[in-house]
N, C-alpha and C positions, 0 to 999 in steps of 0.2 A: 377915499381917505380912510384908514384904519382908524382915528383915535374917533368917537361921538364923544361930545362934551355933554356933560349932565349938569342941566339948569340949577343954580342954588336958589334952597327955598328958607322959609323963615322956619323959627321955629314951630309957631303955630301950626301952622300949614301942615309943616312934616305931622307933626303930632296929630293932626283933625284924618289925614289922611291914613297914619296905621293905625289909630281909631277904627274906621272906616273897615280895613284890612284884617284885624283881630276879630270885629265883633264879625265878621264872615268865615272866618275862619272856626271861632269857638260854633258858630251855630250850627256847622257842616259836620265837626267834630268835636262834641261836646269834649271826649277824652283828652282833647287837647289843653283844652283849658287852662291848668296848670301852668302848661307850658308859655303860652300867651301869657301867663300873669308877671311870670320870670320875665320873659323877657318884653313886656312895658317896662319894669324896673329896669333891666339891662339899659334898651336903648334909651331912656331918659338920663341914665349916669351918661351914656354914652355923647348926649347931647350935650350936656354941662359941659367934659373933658372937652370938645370941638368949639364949644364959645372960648373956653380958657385957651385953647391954644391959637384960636385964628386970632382973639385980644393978643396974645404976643405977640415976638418975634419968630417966625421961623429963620433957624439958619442958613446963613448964606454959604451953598453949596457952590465948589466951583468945577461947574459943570456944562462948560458953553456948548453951544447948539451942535456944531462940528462934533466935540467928545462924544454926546450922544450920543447924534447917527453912526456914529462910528463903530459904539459898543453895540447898537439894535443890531446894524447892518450883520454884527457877526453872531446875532441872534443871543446878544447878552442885555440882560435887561437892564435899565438906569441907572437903576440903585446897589444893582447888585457889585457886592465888593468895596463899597464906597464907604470913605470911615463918617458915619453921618455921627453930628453930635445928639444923642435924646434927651427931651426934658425931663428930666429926673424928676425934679422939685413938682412939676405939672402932674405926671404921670404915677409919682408912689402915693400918694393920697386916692387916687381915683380907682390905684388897681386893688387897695382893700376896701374900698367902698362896693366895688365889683363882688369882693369875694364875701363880704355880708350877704349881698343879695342874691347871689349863689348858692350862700350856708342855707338861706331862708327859701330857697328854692329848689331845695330836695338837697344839694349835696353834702349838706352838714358836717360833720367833722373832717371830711375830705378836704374843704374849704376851708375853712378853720385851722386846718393844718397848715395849708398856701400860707393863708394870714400871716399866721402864726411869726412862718421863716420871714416872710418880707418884713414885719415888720421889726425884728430882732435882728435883721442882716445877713440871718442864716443861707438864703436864700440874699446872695445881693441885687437891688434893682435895678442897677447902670447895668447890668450882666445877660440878668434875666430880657431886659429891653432891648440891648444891643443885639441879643440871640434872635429875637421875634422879629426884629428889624432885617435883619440880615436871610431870617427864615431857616434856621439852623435847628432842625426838631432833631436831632442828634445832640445837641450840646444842649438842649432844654431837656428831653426825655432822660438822657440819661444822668443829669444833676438833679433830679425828681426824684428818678429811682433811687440815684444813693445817699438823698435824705430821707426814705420813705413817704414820698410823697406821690400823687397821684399823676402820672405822669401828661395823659392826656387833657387833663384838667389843669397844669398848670399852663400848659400852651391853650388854651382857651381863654384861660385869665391872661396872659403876657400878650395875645392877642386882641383880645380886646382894649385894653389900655393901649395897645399901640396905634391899631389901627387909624382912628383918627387923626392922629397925627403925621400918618402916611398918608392918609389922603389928603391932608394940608399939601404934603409936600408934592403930591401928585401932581395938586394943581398949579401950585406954583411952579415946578417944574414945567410943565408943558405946556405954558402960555407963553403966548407970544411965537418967537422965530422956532422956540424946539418943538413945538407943535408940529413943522415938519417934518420932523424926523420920524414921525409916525407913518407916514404915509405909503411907506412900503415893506411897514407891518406885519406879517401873515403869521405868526406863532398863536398856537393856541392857550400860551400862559401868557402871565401879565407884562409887557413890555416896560410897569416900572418895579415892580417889585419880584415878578418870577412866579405867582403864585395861580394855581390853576383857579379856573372860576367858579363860582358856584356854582351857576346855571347860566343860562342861556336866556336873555328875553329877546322876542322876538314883537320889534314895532311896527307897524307900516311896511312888512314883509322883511325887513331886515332883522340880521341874527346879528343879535349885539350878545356879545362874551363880555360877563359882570365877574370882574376879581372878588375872589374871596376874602380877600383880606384888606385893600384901598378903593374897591367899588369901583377901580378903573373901567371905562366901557369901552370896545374896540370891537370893530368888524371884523370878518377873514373873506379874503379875497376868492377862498376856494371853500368848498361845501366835503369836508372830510371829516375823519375823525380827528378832534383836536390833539391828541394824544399821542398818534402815532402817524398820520396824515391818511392814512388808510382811505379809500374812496370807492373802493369796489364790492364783490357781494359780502366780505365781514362785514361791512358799516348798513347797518339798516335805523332808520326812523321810524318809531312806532306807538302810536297810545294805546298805553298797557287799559285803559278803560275808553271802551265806544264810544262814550257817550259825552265824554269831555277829549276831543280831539286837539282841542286847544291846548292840552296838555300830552306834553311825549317827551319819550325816551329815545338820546340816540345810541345806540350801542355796537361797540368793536369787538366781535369774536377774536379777530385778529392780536387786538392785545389785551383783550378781557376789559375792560373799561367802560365806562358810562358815562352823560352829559344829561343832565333834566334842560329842557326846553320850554317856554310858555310862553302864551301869547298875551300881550298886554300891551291896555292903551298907550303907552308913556313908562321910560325908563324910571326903575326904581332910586331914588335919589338917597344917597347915602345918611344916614345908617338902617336905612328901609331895607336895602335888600334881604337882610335874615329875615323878614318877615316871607321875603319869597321864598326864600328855602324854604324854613318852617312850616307855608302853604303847601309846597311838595315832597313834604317825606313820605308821603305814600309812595312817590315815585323813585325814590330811593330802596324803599321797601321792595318794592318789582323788582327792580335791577339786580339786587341781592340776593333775592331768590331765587334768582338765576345764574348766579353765581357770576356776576360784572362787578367791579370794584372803583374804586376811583386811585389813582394811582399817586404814590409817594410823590414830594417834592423836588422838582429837579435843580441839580445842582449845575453851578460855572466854572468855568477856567474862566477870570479876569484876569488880563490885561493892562496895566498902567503906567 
């Protein structure tokens, strides 16, 4: 079965556990520190915005099981194309709460800037939302650039504010009957949103692919390059350090691209995974220096 469901935990828990996660991470790399400081404040906004919205409503999508598999089968993901409504009201208070904690967290007037437009409407939020939702870094990048704003930072903030709320809908979406429409799966982006993964965890021998953006989990049936399906001598597996094997690189000469992989007890339960990335930017570092990239977002032909 492609889709692995990820247990819900309390909040406590999540919390005691990137506790846990950070104070290992700062001791290994002091330099990082900083960075861990940022984002405890990130993921606690983060957690707030996921109480407020699973406390509501999510909208009722109409999206029967049938629809679905229909759109997977042609290798188009759930959501994509789909005129979802976002909660505005939920999601504009929380995205400049995001972007204080941002300002206060090295990017300063860059953030400040974001602020600034969202909350003067310069920058509209039904827009900026529907853009992140749909995964459209073209119509976010280039409304950044021509109000001088920071382009890749404001898709960080419109992503973050969103996210959550995509992974409500994730789950709600694929419980119950659409939950089999997973099952014959094999893309290496997210089956509901489109979004490549961050990394890779790997539990109990299994390669579970964690989305970047709704913390979807999902297996692949074949052992390739996610990105291009590549499986022969391009695609190599490798720990850029000997001595942490548990930690690797998979990389495609083929299409220049790269996958960080790790080994861990038990999947990262959402909004924890950044903390995995964060734990592997050295390995992003390697990758890069070798000139592998991670590759743009890919786009649909939908159907409806």
């Amino acid at each position: 079965m492609a889709h692995v469901p990820v247990l819900p935990r309390s909040r406590a828990d999540l919390l005691e556990t990137a506790e846990r996660r950070w104070a290992a991470v700062s001791a290994a790399r002091p330099d990082l520190d900083p960075a861990v400081q940022l984002q405890r404040r990130l993921i606690s906004l983060v957690l707030d915005l996921s109480a407020t919205i699973d406390g509501g409503r999510l909208p009722r999508l109409s999206l029967p099981a049938k629809y679905i598999t229909a759109k997977l089968t042609r290798g188009v993901p759930a959501l994509a194309g789909e005129p979802v409504p976002v909660p505005v009201a939920a999601l504009t208070p929380a995205v400049l709460r995001l972007c204080d904690a941002l300002a206060e967290g090295g990017a300063g007037d860059s953030a400040r800037h974001i602020q600034d437009a969202i909350a003067t409407g310069a920058v509209a939020p039904v827009s900026l939302f529907t853009a992140s939702l749909a995964r459209d870094q073209t119509a976010i990048r280039t409304g950044a650039s021509h109000r001088g704003l920071a382009p890749d930072l404001v898709w960080l903030v419109a992503e973050l504010a969103v996210g959550p709320f995509v992974h409500a809908l994730q789950q709600s979406l694929f419980a119950g009957q659409a939950a089999d429409a997973l099952s014959d799966w094999d893309k290496g982006y997210c089956p509901t949103c489109g979004s490549w993964p961050a990394l890779a965890e790997v539990v109990g021998g299994h390669r579970v692919l964690r989305c970047s953006f709704c913390s979807m989990a999902w297996e692949l049936k074949t052992y390739a390059c996610i990105y291009c399906e590549e499986s022969g001598e391009p695609f190599v597996t490798a720990a850029p350090d000997e001595d942490r094997k548990d930690r690797r690189l998979e990389v495609c000469s083929g299409c220049g691209s790269y996958l960080k992989t790790v080994d861990l007890p038990e999947l990262s339960p959402f909004p924890l995974l950044a903390i995995g990335d964060l734990e592997t930017m050295d390995l992003d570092v390697a990758a890069m220096e070798h000139h592998y990239q991670r590759p743009a977002l890919k786009e649909f032909a939908v159907r409806r």
